[in-house]
C-alpha positions in Angstrom: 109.8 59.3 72.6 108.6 62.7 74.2 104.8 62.9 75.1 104.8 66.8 75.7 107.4 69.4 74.6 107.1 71.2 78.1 108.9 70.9 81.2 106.4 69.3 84.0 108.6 70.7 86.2 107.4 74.5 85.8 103.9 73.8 87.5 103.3 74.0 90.8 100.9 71.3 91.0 103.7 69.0 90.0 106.4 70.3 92.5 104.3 70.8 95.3 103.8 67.0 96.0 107.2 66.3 95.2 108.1 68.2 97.8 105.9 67.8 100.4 106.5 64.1 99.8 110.5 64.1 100.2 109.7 66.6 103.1 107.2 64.1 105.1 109.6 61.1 104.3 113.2 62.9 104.8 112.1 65.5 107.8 111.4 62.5 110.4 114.4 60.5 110.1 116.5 63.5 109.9 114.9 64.3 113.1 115.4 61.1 114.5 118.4 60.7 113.5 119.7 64.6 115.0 118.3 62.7 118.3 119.9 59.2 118.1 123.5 61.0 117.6 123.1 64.0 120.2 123.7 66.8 117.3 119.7 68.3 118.7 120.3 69.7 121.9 118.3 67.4 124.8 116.4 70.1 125.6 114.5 70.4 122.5 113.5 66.1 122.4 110.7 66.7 124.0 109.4 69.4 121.9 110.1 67.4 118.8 108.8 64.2 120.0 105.5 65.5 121.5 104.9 68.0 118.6 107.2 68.1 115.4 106.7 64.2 114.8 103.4 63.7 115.8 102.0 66.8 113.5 104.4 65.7 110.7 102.3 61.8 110.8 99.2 63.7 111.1 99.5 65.8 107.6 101.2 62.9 106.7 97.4 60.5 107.1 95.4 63.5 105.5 97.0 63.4 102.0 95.0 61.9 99.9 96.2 58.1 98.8 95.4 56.7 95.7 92.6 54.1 95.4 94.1 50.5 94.6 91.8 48.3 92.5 91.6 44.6 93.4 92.5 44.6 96.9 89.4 43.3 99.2 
């Protein structure tokens, strides 16, 4: 059963979150992970620690999260 004949896909108000959601949960660990196994130079750990990671949790807490009913 197909509820619309169009692709979602073709809106950017569907691919924009889809995206920004695999970017805020792939970005850090691949960033971590760069760390853990030396492929990012040591020079740059501090700049990713004190800035990249941090900023990425911050936008991360200002998207909007869905209400959930029932919970006290």
């Amino acid at each position: 059963m197909k509820l619309i004949e169009q692709s979602a896909w073709k809106y950017l108000s569907v691919k924009l979150p889809i995206i920004g959601a695999f970017l805020l949960g792939v970005l850090p660990v691949l960033i971590q992970e760069g760390i853990n196994t030396q492929l990012i130079p040591t020079e740059y750990h501090a700049i990713l620690l004190s800035v990249v990671l941090p900023a990425l949790a911050y936008i991360g807490r200002k998207i909007a999260q869905p209400k959930i009913k029932g919970s006290s």
